[in-house]
C-alpha positions in Angstrom: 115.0 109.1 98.9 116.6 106.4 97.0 114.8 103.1 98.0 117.3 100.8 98.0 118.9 101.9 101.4 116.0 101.6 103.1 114.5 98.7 101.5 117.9 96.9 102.3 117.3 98.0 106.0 113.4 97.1 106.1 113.2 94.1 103.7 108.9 94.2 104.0 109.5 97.2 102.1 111.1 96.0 98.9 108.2 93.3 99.0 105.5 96.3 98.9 107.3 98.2 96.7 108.9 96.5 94.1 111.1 97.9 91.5 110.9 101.6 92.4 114.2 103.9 92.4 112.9 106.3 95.4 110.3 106.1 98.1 108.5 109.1 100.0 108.5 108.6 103.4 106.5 110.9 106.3 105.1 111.1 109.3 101.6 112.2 110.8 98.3 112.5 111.7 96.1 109.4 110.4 93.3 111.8 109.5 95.5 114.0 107.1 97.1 111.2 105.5 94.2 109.5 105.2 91.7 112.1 103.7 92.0 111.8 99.7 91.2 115.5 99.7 93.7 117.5 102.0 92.5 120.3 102.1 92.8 123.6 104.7 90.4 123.5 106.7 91.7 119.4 107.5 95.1 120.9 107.3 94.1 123.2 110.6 92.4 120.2 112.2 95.7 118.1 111.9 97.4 120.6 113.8 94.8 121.1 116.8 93.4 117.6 117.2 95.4 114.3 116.5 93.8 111.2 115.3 96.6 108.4 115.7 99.8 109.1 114.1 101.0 107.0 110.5 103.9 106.6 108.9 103.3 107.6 104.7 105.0 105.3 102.5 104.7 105.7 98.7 106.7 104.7 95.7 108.2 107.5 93.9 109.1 107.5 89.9 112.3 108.2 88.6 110.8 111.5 87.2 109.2 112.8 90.5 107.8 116.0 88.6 104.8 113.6 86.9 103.4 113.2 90.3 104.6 116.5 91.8 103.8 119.6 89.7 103.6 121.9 92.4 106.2 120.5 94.7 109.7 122.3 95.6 112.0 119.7 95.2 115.5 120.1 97.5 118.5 117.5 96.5 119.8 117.2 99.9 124.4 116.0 100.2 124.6 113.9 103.0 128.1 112.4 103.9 127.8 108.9 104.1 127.8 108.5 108.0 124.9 111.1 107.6 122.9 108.9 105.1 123.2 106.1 107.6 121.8 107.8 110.3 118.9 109.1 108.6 118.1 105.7 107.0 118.9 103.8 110.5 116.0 107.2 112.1 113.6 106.1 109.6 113.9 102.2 109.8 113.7 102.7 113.7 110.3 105.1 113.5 108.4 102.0 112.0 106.4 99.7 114.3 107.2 96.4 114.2 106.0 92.9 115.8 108.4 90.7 117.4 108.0 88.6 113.8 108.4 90.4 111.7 111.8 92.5 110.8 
């Protein structure tokens, strides 16, 4: 998604990632997320047994095809309300302590 939106909404993030056009956002299990080497037998783990939940963050180049060979990529139209919603669902799914915003 484009970052600005959401770094507008959750100003940490445009302090983490600075000067990026889109971030990747997600959610799930720590242990899937945090294994450098998903593979499927940790794939079928992350479905049965949960280790804590994270939220996946990353900064995403304006040519998302370097990173993502294999990936099918979907350009999604949103109407504007739409876009706000999601961006408002996303910005509320983070954890946050009372200071910070």
């Amino acid at each position: 998604m484009p970052a600005k939106a959401m770094q507008d909404t959750l100003p940490k993030l445009q302090q983490r990632f600075i000067d990026t056009p889109y971030l990747e956002i997600g959610w799930g299990d720590k242990g899937f997320y945090s294994n450098q080497r998903n593979n499927h037998r940790l794939n079928t783990k992350s479905d049965v047994l949960v280790s804590g939940s994270v939220i996946h963050a990353v900064a995403v180049p304006e040519n998302i095809e370097v990173i993502s060979t294999h990936a099918k990529i979907e350009k999604l139209c949103l109407t504007d309300k739409a876009y706000a919603s999601l961006i408002q669902f996303i910005a509320d799914s983070f954890y946050r302590t009372s200071n910070v915003k």
